[in-house]
LOPAVEX-81662 format. One record per residue (C-alpha): residue number from 1; x negated, y, z. Coordinates in pm, whole numbers, plus 32768, in hexadecimal, padded with zeros to 4 digits. Layout:
// residues N
+-----+------+-------+------+
:   i : east : north :   up :
+-----+------+-------+------+
: NUM :    X :     Y :    Z :
...
+-----+------+-------+------+
END
This chain:
// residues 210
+-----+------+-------+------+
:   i : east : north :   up :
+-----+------+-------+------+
:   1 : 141C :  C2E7 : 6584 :
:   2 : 14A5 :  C459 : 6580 :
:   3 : 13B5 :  C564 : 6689 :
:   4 : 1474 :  C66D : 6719 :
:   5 : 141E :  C799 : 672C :
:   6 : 13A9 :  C788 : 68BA :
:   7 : 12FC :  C662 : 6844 :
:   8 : 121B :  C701 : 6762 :
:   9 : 11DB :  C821 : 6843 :
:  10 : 1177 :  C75D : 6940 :
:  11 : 1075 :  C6B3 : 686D :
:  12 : 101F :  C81F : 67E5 :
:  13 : 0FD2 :  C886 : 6936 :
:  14 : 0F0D :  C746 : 694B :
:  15 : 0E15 :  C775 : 684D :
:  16 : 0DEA :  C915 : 687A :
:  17 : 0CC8 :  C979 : 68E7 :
:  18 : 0C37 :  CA9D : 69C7 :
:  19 : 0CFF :  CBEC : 6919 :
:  20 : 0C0E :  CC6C : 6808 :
:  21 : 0C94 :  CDEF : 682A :
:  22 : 0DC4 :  CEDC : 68E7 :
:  23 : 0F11 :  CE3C : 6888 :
:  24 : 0F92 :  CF49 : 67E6 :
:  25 : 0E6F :  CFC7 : 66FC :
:  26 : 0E29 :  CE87 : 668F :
:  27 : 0F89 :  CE62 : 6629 :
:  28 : 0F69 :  CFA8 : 655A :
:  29 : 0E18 :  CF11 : 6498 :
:  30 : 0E8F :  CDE3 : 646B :
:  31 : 0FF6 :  CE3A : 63DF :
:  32 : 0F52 :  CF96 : 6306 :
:  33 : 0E83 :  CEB0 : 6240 :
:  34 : 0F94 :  CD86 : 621D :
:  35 : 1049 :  CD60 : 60AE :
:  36 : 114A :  CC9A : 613B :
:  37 : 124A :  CCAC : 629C :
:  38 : 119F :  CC0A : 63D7 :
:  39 : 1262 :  CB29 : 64B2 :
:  40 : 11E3 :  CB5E : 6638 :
:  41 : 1146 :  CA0E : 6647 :
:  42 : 1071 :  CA4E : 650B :
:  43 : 0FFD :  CB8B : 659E :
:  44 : 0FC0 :  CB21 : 66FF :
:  45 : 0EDB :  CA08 : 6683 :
:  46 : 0E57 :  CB64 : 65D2 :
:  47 : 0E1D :  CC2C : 670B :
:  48 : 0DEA :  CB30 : 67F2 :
:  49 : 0F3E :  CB5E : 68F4 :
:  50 : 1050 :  CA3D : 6941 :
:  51 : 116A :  CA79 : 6856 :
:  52 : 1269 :  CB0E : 694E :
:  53 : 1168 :  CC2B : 6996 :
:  54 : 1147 :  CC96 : 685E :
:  55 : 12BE :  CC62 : 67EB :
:  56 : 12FA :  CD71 : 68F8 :
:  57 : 11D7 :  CE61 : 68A0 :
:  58 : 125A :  CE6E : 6733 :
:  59 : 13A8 :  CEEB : 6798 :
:  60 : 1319 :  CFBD : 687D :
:  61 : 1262 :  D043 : 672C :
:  62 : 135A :  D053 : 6668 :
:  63 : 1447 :  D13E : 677D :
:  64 : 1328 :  D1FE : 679D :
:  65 : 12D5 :  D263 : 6625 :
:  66 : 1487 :  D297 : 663D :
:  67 : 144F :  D380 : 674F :
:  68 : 1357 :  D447 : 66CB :
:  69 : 13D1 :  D471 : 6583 :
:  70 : 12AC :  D3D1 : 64CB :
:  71 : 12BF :  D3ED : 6373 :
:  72 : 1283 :  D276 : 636C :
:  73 : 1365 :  D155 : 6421 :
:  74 : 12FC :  CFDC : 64A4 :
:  75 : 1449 :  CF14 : 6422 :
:  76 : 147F :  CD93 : 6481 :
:  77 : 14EA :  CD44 : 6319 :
:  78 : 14FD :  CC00 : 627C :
:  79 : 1455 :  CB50 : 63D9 :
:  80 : 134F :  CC2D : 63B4 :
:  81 : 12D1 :  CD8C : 642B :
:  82 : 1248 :  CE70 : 6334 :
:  83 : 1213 :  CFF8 : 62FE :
:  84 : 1320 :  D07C : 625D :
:  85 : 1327 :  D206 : 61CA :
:  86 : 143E :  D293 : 629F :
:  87 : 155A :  D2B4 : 61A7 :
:  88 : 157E :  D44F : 61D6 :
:  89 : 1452 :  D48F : 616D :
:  90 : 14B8 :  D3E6 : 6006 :
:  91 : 14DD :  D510 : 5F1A :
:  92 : 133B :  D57F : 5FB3 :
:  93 : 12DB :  D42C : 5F32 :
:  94 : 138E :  D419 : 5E08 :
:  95 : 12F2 :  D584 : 5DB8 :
:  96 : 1176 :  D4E5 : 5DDE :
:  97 : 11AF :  D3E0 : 5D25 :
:  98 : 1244 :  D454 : 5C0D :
:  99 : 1128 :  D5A2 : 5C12 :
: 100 : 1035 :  D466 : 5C15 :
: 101 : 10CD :  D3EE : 5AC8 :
: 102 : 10D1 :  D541 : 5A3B :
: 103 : 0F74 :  D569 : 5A93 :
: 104 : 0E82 :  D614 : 5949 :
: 105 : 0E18 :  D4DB : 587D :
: 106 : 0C81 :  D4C6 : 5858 :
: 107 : 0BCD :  D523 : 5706 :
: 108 : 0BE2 :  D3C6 : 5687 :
: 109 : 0D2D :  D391 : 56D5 :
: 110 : 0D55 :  D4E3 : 55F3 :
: 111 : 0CB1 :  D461 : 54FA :
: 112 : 0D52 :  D32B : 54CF :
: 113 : 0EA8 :  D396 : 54F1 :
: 114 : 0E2E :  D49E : 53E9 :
: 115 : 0DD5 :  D354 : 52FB :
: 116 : 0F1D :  D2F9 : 5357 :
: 117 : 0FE1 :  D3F0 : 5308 :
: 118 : 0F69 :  D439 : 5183 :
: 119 : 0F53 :  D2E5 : 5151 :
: 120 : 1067 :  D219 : 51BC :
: 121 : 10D0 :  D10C : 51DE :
: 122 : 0F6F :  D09A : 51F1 :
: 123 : 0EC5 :  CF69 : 52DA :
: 124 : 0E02 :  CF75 : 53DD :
: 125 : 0CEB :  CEF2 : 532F :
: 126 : 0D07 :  D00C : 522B :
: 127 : 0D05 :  D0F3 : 5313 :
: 128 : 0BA9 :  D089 : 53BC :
: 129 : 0B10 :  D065 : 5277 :
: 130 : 0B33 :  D1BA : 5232 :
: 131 : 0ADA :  D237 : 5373 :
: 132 : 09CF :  D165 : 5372 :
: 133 : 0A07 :  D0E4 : 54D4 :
: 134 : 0AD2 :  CFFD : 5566 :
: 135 : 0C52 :  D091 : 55BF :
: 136 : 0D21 :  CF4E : 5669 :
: 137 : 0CE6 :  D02F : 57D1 :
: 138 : 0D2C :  D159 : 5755 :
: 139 : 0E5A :  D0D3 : 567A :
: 140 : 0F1C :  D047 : 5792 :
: 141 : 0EE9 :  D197 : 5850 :
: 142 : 0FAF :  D24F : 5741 :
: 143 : 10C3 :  D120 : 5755 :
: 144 : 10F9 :  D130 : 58BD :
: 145 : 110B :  D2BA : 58B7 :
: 146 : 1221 :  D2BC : 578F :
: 147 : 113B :  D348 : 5676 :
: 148 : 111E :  D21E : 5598 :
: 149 : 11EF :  D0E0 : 556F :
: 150 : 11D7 :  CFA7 : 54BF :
: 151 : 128C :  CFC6 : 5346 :
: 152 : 128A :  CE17 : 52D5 :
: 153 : 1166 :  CD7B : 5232 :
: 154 : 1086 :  CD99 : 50FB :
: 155 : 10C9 :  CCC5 : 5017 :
: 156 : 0F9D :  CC44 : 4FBD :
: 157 : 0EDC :  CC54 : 50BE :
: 158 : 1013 :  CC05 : 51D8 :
: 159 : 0F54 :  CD16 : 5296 :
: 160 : 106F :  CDD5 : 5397 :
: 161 : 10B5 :  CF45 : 52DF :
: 162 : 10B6 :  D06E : 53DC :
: 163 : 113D :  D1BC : 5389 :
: 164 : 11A8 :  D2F6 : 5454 :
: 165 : 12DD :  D321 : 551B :
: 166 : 13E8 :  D42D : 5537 :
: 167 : 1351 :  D496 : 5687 :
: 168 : 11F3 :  D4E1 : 55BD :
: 169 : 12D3 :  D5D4 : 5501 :
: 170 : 138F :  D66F : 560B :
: 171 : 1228 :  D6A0 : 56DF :
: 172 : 1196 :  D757 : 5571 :
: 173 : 12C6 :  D81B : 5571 :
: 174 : 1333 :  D7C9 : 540B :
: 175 : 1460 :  D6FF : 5376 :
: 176 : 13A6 :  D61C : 5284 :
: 177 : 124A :  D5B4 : 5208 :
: 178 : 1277 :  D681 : 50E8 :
: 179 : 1206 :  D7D9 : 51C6 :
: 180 : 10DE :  D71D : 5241 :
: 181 : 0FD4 :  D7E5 : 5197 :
: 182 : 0F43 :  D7C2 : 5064 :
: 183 : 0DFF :  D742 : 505B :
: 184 : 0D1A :  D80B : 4F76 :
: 185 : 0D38 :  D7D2 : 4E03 :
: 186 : 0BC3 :  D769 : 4DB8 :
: 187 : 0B5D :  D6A9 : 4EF3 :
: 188 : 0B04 :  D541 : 4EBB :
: 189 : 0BCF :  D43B : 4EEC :
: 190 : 0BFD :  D3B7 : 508B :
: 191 : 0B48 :  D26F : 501D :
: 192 : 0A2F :  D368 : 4FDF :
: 193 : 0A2A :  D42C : 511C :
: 194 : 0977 :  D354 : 520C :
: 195 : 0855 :  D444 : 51DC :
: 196 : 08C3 :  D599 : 5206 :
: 197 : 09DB :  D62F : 5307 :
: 198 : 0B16 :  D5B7 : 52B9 :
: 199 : 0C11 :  D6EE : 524B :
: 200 : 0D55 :  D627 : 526D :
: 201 : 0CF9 :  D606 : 53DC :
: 202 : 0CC8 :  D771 : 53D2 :
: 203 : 0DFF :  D7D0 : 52F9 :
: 204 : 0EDB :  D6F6 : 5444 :
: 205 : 0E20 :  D7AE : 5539 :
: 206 : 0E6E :  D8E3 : 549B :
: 207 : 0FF8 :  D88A : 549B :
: 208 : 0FC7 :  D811 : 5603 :
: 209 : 0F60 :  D940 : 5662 :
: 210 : 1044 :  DA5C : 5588 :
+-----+------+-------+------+
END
């Protein structure tokens, strides 16, 4: 047997009980913290209203933010309210996110995009082994910024190969790994560096920085 939509709210109205909080805050807390749109009757079994109430106090919301030029709006999309960035504002939330991706990477993300980088294609597991700690974190980091992509598989081992990217050049300023700097003629090899500081992670620094 189908329920209409009176049907339910009727039964919604039923079961509520006395309002936990103010309509309207309540529908701000409830819908800031939601991952997903909100149909009315979801959120007046939320906030504790009959259905119809709160159907009109989110489009009184939602005209209000309008009005006021919020840089937020409340949108029935989908069947569902939700916050929605208003779509002006765009280019000021493009800019944070992408200064978010660009933000400086940490010292061990340095230093194992430094392994990287002199000696590539190389595994994940190659890579902690000569840092001596344990990368996988710090690895995907440098993937999702655009530093370091996969390049196939060993062959041996099957272990995924990672190198650097064209954007790891074009953020060092230099056309090719060949002007990445030389590492100094009579240090050890990097298998052998776990116990001093590392001078390739210096030598990327360096050519970071120039």
């Amino acid at each position: 047997m189908t329920v209409s939509t009176e049907e339910l709210e009727a039964m919604y109205e039923q079961e509520l009980e006395v309002p936990l909080a103010d309509l309207r805050p309540a529908h701000e807390a409830v819908l800031m913290v939601a991952d997903q749109p909100l149909d009315h009757l979801t959120l007046a079994s939320a906030v504790g209203y009959p259905p119809e109430e709160v159907r009109q106090a989110l489009a009184g919301l939602a005209a209000e933010y309008a009005e006021q030029g919020r840089g937020f709006d409340l949108r029935n999309v989908a069947g569902g309210w939700r916050f929605y960035t208003r779509e002006e504002l765009a280019p000021v939330v493009e800019k944070f996110v992408l200064d978010g991706q660009q933000a400086r990477l940490t010292q061990a993300a340095l230093e194992t995009l430094s392994v990287v980088a002199y000696r590539q294609p190389v595994s994940r597991a190659r890579v902690s082994a000569i840092r001596g700690v344990n990368v996988d974190g710090v690895m995907r980091t440098l993937v999702s910024r655009g530093l370091v992509e996969e390049a196939g598989q060993d062959a041996e081992s099957t272990a995924i190969l990672y190198r650097t990217t064209g954007y790891f050049l074009e953020r060092l300023g230099i056309t090719s790994l060949a002007e990445l700097p030389e590492l100094a003629p009579l240090m050890p090899d990097l298998e052998d560096l776990d116990d001093m500081d590392q001078p390739e992670t210096l030598a990327v620094e360096e050519a970071a920085a120039s």
